[in-house]
C-alpha positions as CSV (number, residue, x, y, z in Angstrom):
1,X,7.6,31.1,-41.0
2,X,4.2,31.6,-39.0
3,X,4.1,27.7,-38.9
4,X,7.8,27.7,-37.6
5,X,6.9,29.9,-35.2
6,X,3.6,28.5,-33.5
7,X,5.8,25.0,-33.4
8,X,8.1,26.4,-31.4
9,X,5.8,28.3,-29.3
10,X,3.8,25.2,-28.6
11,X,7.2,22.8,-28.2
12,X,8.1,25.5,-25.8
13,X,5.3,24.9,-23.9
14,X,5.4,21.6,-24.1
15,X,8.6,21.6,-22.3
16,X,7.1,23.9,-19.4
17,X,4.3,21.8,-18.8
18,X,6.0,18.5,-18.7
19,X,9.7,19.8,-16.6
20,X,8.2,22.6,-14.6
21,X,7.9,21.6,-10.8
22,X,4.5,21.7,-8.8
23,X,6.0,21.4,-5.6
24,X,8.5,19.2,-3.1
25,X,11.8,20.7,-4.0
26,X,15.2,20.9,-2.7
27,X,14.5,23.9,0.4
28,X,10.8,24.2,-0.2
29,X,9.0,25.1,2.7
30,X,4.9,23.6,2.6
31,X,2.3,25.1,5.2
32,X,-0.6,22.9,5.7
33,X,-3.8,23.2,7.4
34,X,-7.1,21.1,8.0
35,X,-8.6,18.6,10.1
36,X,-7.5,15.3,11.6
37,X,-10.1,12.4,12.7
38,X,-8.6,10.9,16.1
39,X,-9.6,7.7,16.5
40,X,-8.0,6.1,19.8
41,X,-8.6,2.1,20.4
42,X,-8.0,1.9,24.3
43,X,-6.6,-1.1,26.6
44,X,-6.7,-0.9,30.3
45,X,-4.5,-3.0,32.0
46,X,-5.0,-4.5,35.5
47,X,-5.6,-1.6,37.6
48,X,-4.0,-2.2,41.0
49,X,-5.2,0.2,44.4
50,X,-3.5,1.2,47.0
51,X,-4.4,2.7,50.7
52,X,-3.7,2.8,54.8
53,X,-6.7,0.5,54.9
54,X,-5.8,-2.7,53.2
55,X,-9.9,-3.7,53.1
56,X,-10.3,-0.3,51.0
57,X,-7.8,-1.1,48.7
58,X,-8.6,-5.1,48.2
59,X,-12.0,-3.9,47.6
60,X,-11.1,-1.6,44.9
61,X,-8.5,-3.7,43.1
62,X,-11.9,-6.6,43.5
63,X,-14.3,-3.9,41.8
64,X,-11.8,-2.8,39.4
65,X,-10.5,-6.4,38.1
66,X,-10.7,-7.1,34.1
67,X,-12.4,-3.5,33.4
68,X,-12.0,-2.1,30.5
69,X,-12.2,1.7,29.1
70,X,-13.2,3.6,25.9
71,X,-11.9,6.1,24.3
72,X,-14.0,8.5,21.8
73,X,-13.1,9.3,18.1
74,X,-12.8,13.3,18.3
75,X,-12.4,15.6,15.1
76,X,-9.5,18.7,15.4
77,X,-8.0,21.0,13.5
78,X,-4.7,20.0,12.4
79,X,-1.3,22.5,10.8
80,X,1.8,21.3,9.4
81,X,4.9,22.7,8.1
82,X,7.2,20.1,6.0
83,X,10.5,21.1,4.8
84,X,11.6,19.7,1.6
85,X,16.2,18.6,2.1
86,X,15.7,17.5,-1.5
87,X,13.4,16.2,-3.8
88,X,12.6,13.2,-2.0
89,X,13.2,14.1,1.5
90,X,12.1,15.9,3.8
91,X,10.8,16.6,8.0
92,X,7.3,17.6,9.1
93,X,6.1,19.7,11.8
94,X,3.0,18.7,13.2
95,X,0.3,20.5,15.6
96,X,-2.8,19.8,16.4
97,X,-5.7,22.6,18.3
98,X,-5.9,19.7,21.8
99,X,-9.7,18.0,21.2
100,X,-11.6,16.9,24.3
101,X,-12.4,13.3,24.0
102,X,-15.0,11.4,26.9
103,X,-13.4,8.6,28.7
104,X,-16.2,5.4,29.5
105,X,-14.8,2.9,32.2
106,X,-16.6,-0.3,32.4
107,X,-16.1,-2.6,35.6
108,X,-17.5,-5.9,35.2
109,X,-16.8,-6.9,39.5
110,X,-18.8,-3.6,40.2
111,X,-22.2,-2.8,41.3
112,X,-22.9,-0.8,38.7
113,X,-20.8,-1.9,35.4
114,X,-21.2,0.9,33.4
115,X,-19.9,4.3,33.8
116,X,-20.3,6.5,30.2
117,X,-18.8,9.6,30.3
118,X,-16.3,9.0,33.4
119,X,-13.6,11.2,32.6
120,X,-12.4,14.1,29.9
121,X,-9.2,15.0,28.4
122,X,-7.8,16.6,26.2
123,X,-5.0,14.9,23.9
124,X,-2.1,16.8,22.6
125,X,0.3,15.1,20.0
126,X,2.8,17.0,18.5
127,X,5.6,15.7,16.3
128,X,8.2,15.1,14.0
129,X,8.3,13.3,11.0
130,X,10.7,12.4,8.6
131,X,9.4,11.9,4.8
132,X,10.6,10.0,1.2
133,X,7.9,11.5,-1.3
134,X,8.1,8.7,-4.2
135,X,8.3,10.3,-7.8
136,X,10.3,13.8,-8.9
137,X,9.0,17.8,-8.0
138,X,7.2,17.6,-11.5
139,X,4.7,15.2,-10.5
140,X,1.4,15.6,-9.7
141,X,0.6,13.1,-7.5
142,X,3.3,12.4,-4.8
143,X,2.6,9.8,-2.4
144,X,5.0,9.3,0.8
145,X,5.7,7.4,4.0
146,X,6.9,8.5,7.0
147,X,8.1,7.5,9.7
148,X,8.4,10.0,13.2
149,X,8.0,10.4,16.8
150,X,5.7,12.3,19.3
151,X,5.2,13.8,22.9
152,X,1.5,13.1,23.9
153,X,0.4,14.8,27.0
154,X,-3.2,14.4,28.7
155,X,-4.5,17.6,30.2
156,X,-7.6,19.2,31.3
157,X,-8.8,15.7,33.1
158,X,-11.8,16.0,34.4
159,X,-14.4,13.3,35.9
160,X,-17.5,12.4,36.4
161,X,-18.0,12.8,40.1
162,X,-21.9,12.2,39.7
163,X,-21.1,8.5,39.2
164,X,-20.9,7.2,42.6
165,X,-18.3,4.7,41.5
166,X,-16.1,7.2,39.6
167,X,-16.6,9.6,42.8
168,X,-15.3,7.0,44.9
169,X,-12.8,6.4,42.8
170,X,-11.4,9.6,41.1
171,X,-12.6,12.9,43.3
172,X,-9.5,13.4,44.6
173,X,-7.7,13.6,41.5
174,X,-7.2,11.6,38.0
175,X,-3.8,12.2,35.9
176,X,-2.5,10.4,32.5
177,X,1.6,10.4,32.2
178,X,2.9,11.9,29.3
179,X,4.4,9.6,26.9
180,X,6.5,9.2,23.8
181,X,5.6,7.5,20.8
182,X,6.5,6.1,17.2
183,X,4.5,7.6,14.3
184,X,3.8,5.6,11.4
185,X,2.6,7.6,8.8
186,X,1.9,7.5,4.7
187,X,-0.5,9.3,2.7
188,X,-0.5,11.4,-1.0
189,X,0.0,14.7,-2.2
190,X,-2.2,16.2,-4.7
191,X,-0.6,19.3,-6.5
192,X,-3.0,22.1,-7.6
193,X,-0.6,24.2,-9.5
194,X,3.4,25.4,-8.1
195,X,1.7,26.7,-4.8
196,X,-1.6,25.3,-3.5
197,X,-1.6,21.4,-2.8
198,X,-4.1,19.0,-1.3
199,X,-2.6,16.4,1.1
200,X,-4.1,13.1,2.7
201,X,-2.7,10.8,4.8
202,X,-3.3,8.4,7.6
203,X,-1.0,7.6,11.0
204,X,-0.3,5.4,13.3
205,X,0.2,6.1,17.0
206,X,0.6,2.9,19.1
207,X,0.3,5.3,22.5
208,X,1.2,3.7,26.0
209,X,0.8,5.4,29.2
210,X,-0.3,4.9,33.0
211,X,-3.0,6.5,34.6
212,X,-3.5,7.3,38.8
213,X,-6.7,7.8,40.2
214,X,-6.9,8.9,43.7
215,X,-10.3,9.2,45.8
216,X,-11.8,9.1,48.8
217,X,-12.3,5.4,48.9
218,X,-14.6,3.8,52.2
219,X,-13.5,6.9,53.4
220,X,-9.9,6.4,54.0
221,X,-7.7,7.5,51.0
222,X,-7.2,5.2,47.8
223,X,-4.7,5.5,44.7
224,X,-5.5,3.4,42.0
225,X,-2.8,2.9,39.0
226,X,-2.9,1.0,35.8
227,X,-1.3,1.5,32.3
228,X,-3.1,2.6,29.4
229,X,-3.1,1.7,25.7
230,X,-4.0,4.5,22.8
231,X,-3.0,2.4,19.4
232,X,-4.4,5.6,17.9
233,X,-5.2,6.1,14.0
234,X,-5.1,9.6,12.6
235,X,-7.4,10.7,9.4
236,X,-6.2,13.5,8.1
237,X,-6.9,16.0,5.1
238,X,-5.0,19.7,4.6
239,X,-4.3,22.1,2.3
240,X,-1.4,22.9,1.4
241,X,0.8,26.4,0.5
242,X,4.2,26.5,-0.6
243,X,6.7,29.1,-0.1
């Protein structure tokens, strides 16, 4: 009888362990926070100048011909909140605390070529993302893709009006348009027990946008304009509540 018993204890068990859900059900809601490693790769396009003096503005579209900018990686604390449709699907929240990441401009027709630390901005992404988590709520390890969209907005710019050449160029004022853009997204979830997870993942965030520059030129007025290029790749680790 005492055997009978402690098979049927341990069976029962058994079946808890192995059809008891971690997490990533049907109307589960997961909080998530952490940090995200923001790692923009930035194109500048031909930069073209504008002003009431055509001399001014030749000059600067001379100076400002094939240059290039750089874009800092930048390390920010990151929160989600996913809600689970079913067991496979759901849609992520995400928001970021805005990082301040240092803008170099290189100009290969100017005096002086090199210009670190010409600009700063902060970068705001938030977004939406739809998920398929691969595998059933019992699972432990759930990997996912995703596939979303975001608003990035640039605020907060602020140059270097030390450099001569940024002076010249960006005194006045310096703006990035806000954009949207595709998120590509896939990444795993580790479940601790049926509330605490551990989530990785890495995105993809092919960013386009146009910045102006406006300065004081030769003296007369000058608005520079060129689109940008943030093909931007996201790090990010979280834990994970569910409720």
């Amino acid at each position: 009888m005492h055997k009978l018993l402690n098979l049927s204890i341990v069976a029962g068990v058994t079946v808890l362990v192995s059809t008891g859900a971690f997490a990533q059900k049907a109307g589960d809601n997961i909080v998530s926070l952490g940090l995200a490693s923001i790692n923009p790769d930035a194109k500048l396009d031909t930069v073209t100048s504008k002003s009431a003096s055509a001399a001014s503005a030749a000059g600067f579209t001379a100076q400002l011909k094939g240059a290039t900018a750089n874009v800092g990686s930048q390390t920010a604390v990151s929160f989600s909140w996913l809600h689970m449709y079913s067991d496979n699907l759901g849609a992520e929240l995400g928001l970021g605390i805005p990082a301040e990441f240092t803008q170099d401009l290189n100009t290969p027709n100017g005096t002086v070529k090199t210009h670190p630390g010409a600009a700063k901005l902060k970068i705001l992404t938030p977004g939406v993302i739809a998920k398929y988590l691969f595998g059933a709520p019992k699972d432990q390890w759930r990997p996912y893709v995703g596939l979303g969209v975001t608003h990035v907005t640039f605020n907060d710019v602020k140059t270097n009006t030390a450099d001569a050449m940024v002076q010249q160029l960006a005194a006045t004022s310096a703006s990035f348009k806000s954009a949207w853009s595709p998120v590509y997204s896939a990444g795993v979830i580790y479940n601790i027990d049926d509330k605490w997870s551990i989530v990785g993942s890495v995105a993809y965030l092919p960013i386009k946008t146009s910045a102006t520059f406006v300065g004081p030129g030769g003296g007369v007025s000058v608005t520079s304009t060129g689109d940008v290029k943030l093909n931007t790749t996201d790090y990010v680790v979280r834990i994970g509540y569910r409720f």
